[in-house]
C-alpha positions in Angstrom: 13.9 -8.0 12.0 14.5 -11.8 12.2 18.5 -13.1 12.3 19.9 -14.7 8.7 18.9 -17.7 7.8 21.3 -20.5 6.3 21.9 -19.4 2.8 21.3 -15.7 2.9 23.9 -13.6 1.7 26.7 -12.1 4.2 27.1 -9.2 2.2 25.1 -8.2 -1.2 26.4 -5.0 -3.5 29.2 -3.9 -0.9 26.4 -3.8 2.3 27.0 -6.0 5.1 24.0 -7.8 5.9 22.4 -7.5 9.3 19.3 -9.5 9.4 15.7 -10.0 7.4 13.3 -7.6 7.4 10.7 -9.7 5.2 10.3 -12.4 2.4 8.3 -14.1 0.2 7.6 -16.0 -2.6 9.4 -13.4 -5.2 12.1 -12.0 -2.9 13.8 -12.0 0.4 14.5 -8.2 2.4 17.3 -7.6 4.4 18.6 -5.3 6.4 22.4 -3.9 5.1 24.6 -0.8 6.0 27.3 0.4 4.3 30.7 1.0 5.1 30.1 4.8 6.2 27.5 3.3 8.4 23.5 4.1 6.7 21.2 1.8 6.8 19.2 0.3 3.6 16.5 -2.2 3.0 17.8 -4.6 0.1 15.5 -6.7 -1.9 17.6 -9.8 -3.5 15.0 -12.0 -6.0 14.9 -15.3 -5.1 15.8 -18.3 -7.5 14.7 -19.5 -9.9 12.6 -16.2 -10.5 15.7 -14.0 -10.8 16.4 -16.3 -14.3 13.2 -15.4 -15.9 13.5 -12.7 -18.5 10.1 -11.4 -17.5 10.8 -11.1 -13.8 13.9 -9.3 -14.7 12.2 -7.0 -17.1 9.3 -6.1 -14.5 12.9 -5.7 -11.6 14.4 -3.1 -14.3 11.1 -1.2 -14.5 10.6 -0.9 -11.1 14.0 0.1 -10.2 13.4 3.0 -13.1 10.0 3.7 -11.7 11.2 4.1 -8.1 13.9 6.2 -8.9 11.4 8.6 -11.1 10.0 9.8 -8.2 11.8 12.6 -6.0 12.2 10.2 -2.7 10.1 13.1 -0.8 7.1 11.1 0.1 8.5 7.8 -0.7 11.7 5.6 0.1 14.3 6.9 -2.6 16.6 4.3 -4.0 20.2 4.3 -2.5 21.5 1.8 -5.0 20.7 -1.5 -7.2 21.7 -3.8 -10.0 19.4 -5.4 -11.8 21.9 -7.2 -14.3 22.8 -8.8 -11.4 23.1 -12.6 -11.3 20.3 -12.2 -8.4 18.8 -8.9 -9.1 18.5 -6.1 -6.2 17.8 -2.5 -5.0 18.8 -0.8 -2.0 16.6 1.8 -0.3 16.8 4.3 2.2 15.9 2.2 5.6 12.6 4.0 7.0 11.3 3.3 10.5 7.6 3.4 11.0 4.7 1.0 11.2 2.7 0.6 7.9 -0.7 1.6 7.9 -2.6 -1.3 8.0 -0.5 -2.1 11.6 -1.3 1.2 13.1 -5.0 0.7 12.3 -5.0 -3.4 13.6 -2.8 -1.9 16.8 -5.0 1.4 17.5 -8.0 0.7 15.8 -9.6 3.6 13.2 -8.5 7.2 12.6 -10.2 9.9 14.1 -11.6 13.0 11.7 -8.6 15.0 12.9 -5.9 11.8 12.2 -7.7 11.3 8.4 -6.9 14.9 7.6 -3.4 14.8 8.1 -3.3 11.6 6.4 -5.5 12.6 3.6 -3.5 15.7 3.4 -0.1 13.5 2.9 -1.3 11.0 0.7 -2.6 13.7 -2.0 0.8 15.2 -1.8 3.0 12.2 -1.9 0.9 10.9 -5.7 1.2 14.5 -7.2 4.9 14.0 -6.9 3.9 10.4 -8.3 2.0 11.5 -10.9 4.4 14.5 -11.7 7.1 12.0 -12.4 4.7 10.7 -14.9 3.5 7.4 -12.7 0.3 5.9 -11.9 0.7 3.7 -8.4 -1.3 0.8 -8.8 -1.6 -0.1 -5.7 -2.1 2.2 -2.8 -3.6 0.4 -0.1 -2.2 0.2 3.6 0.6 -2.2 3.6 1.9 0.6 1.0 2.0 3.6 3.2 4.6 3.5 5.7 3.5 6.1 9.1 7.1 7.9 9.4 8.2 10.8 11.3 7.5 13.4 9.3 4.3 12.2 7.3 3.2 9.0 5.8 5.3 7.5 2.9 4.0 5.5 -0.3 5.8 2.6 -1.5 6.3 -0.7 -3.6 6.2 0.4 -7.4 6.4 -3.0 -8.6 3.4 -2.9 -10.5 3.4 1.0 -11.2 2.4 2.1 -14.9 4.7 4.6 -16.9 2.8 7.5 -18.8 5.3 6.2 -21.8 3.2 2.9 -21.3 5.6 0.5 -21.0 4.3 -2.6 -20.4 4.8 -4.3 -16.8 2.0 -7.0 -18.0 4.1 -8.2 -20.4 2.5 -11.9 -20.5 -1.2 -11.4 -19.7 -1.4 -11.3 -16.0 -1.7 -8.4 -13.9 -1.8 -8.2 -10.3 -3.0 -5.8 -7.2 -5.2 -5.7 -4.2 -8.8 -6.2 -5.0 -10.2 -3.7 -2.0 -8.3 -1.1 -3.4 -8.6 -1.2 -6.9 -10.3 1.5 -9.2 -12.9 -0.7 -11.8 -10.7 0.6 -14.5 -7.7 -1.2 -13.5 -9.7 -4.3 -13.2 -11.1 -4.0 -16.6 -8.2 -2.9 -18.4 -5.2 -2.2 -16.3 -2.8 -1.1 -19.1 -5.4 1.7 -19.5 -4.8 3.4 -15.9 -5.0 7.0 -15.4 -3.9 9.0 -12.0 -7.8 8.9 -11.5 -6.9 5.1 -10.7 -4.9 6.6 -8.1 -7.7 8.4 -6.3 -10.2 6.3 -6.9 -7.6 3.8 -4.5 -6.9 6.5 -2.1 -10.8 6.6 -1.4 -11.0 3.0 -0.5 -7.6 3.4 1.5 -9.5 6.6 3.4 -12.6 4.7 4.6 -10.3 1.7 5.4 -8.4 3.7 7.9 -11.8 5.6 8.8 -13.7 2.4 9.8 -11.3 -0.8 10.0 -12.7 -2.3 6.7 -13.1 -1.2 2.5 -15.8 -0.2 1.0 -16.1 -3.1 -1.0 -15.1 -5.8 1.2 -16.7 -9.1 0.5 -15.6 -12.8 1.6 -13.5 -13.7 -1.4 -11.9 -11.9 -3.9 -13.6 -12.3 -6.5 -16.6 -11.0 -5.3 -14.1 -7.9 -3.6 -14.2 -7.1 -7.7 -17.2 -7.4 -9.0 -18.4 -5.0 -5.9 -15.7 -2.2 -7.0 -16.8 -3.0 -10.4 -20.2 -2.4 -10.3 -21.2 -2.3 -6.6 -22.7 0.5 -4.3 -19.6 1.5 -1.3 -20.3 0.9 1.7 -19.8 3.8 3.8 -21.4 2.9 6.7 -19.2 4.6 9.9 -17.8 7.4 7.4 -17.4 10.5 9.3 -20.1 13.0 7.8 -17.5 15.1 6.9 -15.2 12.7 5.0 -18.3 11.5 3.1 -18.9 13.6 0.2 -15.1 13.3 -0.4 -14.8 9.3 -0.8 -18.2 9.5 -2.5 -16.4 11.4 -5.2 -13.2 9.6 -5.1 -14.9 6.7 -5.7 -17.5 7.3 -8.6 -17.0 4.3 -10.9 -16.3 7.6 -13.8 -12.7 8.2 -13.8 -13.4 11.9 -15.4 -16.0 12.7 -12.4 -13.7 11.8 -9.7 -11.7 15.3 -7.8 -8.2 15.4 -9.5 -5.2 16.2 -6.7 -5.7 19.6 -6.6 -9.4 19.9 -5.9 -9.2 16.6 -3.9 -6.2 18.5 -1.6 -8.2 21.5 -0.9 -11.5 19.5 0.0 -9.4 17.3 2.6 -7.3 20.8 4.0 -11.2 21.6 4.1 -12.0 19.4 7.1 -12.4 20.6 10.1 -9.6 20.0 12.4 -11.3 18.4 15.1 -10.9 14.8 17.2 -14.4 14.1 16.3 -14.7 10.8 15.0 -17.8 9.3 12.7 -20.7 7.8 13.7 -20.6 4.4 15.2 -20.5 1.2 12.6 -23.6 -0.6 12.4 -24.2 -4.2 11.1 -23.5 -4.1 7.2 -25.1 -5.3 4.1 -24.7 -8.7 2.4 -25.6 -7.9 -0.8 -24.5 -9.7 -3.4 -23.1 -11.6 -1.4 -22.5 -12.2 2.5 -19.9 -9.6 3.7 -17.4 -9.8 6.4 -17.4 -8.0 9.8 -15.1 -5.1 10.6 -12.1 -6.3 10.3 -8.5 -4.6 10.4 -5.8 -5.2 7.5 -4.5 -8.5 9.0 -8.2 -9.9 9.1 -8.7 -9.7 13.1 -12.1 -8.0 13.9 -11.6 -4.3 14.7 -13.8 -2.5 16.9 -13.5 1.5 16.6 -14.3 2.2 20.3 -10.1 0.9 21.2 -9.0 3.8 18.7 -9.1 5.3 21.9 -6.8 6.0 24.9 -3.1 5.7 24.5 -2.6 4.1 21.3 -4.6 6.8 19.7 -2.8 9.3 21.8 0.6 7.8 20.1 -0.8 7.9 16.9 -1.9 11.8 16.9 1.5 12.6 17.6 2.9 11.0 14.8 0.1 12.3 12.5 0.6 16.1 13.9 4.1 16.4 15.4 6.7 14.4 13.8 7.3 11.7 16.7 6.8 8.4 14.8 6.8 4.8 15.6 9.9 3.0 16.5 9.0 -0.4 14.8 11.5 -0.4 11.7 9.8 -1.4 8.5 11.2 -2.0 5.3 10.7 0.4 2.6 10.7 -2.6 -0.1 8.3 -4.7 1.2 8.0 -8.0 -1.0 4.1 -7.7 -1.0 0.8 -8.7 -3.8 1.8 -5.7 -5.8 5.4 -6.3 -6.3 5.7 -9.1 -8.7 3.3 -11.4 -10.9 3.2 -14.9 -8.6 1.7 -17.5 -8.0 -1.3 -17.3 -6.0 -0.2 -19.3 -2.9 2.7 -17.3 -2.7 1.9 -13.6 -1.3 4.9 -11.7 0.2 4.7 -10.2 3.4 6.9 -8.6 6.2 7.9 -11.2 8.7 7.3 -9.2 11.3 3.8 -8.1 10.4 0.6 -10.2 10.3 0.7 -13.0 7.5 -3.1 -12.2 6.6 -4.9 -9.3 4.8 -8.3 -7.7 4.4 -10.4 -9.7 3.6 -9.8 -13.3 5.1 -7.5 -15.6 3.4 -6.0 -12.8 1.2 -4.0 -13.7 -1.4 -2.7 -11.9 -4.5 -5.2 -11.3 -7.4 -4.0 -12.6 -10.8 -6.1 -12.9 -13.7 -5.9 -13.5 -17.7 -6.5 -9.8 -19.5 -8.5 -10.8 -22.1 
């Protein structure tokens, strides 16, 4: 948390604001807590975006979205008002590192680490999908390493079974690494396949310090998920048939939840970790080294020790991290923006994987 800043708000919806927890382009966070005394995360839109209807209509959606879900697995909405001269939403304050800063601070997950992720992550998008959601955009900065299991968050670009449209003037946005080819082609089209086909990426992220389809821009990021080969180079043998199937370019050939659940419970519950990464493949083009979600290079051999140690025990035994994250974090998948202007926690890194990230935004044709 950083102190206010001339300008922000002392108080916003009856919570006294304590400090910032993030900003960007779309949004400021902050810190509040009511007059009983809990703590929320409030995102306030910034000017002049809170005056366009179509930001307002995407706020409205998310707030509905976010509050479809049951809050088990996610950060459940306290309050908001988007009618609100500066729209805003108020969730439940969650402490915990994200995952892409417990992978840059402790390096890669061992076997025994992935399975209690994996485990989590099925279960937190079947209550998703259950509330009739597709995600859009799991990827690390989205999954928040809590006390008692790993949260998913940010539905700002979310997709309603009802189809309502979040795209509403042509552009779609998300993070390139760990999108499903589907949602690149046609993202009003998504199914919860999307979902997994993004929690496979997000598994051999976390299992080697780097995405499958990693590449120096992102442009070529999408033609690789598209119609590249993975790379799975460092993939535990165990985890391996499991991403393989996550992330078959057919969304009808990859595991649903159920069967994808009982493979990962399937793993054996050891601290075995893959086999060491080896120099990667440049095809199409030249890819980048290892490298963690902020784009520092990552080597797997200082997941070791006490970081890893740390780690375990918030995996396996409920004592989590005592950085305080917000649950709202103002990042690429929240809003359509401009592409300069990415949104990112001020107390985390200010790059992503790869190098230079910025948000994707393209014309649907």
């Amino acid at each position: 948390m950083t102190p206010l800043s001339i300008g922000d708000p002392e108080s916003i919806g009856g919570y006294t604001i304590l400090g910032r927890l993030g900003a960007g382009g779309m949004g400021v966070v902050y810190l509040g807590v009511s007059a009983s005394g809990r703590q929320v995360a409030v995102k306030v839109a910034r000017e002049p975006r809170a005056q366009e209807e179509e930001f307002r209509t995407r706020f409205r959606q998310e707030v509905a979205a976010a509050r479809r879900v049951s809050g088990a697995f996610t950060a459940p909405v306290v309050d908001a008002d988007p009618e609100a001269d500066r729209p805003w939403m108020a969730t439940l304050y969650v402490p915990g590192l994200n995952l892409a800063e417990v992978v840059e601070r402790d390096g890669p997950l061992n076997l025994r680490e992935l399975r209690a992720l994996g485990l989590g992550l099925t279960e937190a998008l079947r209550d998703i999908h259950r509330a009739g959601l597709v995600h859009r955009d799991l990827k690390p900065r989205n999954v928040l390493m809590t006390e008692d299991g790993p949260r998913v968050i940010d539905f700002g670009i979310s997709r309603a079974d009802d189809h309502q449209n979040l795209t509403t003037t042509g552009r779609m946005i998300g993070t390139p690494p760990f999108m499903s080819p589907e949602q690149l082609a046609a993202p009003r089209d998504v199914t919860p396949a999307s979902d997994v086909f993004s929690l496979g990426s997000l598994l051999v992220f976390t299992a080697v310090g780097s995405g499958p389809f990693d590449a120096d821009s992102p442009y070529i990021t999408g033609y690789q998920v598209m119609h590249g080969t993975p790379d799975l180079d460092g993939v535990p043998d165990a985890l391996l048939g499991i991403v393989e199937r996550c992330l078959d370019k057919d969304p009808a050939a990859r595991p649903d939840l159920t069967e994808l659940h009982r493979m990962i419970e399937a793993l054996p519950e050891s601290d075995v970790t893959g086999p060491a990464k080896t120099e990667r493949s440049a095809a199409p083009g030249p890819r980048p080294a290892s490298r963690s979600a902020a784009g520092a290079p990552v080597d797997a051999a200082t997941g070791t020790g006490t970081g890893r140690r740390r780690r375990t025990r918030m995996l396996l035994t409920g004592l989590g991290a005592g950085l305080a994250v917000t649950a709202l974090v103002v990042g690429a998948g929240v809003f359509a923006s401009d592409a300069h202007t990415g949104a990112t926690p001020e107390s985390a890194p200010k790059a992503s994987l790869p190098d230079g990230w910025r948000p994707w935004r393209t014309e649907l044709r």
